[in-house]
N, C-alpha and C positions, 0 to 999 in steps of 0.2 A: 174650553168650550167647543174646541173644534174637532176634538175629539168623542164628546158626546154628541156630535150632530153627527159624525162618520158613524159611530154605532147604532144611534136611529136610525141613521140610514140601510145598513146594513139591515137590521132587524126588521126592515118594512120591508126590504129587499127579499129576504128566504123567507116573511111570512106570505106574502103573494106570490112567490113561487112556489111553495106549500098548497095553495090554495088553488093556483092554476093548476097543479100536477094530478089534483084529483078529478078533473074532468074530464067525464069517461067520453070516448070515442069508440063505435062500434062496441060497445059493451065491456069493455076493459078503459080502466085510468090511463093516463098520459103515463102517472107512475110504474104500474107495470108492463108497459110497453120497455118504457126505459130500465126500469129492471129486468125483464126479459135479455133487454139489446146487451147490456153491462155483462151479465153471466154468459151469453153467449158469443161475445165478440172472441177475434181472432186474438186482440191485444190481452183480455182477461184472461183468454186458460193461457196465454205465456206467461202474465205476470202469475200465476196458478200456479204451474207449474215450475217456475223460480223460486217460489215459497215454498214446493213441498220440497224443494234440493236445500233450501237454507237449513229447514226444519231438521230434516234427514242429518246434515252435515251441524248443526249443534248437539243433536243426541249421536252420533258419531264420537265427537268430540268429548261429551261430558262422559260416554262409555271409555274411554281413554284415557282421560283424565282421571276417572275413577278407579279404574285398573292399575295405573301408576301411584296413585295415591295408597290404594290398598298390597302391593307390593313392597310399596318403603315403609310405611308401618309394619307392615310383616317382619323386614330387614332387622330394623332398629328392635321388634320387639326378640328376634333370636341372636341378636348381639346384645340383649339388654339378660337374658336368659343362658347363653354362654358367661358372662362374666360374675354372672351370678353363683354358677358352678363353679370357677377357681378358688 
């Protein structure tokens, strides 16, 4: 039971912030004020900019990975291709 009363709670919790957020000030929502501040803070283009080195550095990685993959199958197919010829 105490667990369904934490989730009502919660869910009356982000619907009223939901609803306060749309209360526009000076002609813009609260919401896009705060979406505004989020895309242009100091802390979001680092973490921005951490994700595009992650990104960068997995397709790095899978280009690697797939170069080494497709050179041992190369291997194997002209040692498979050599033995064939004896």
């Amino acid at each position: 039971m105490e667990e369904l009363k934490f989730v009502l709670k919660c869910f009356l919790f982000t619907a009223l912030l939901v609803v306060l957020m749309q209360v526009k000030v000076g002609g813009a929502s609260i919401e896009a004020y705060s979406f505004h501040w989020l895309r242009k803070s100091t802390v979001s283009q680092y973490i921005q900019s951490v994700a595009a080195g992650g990104a960068m550095a997995i397709r790095n990685l899978g280009t690697k990975v797939k170069e080494g993959v497709v050179s041992t199958v190369d291997g194997f197919q002209e040692g498979a291709s050599e033995k064939a010829v004896r």
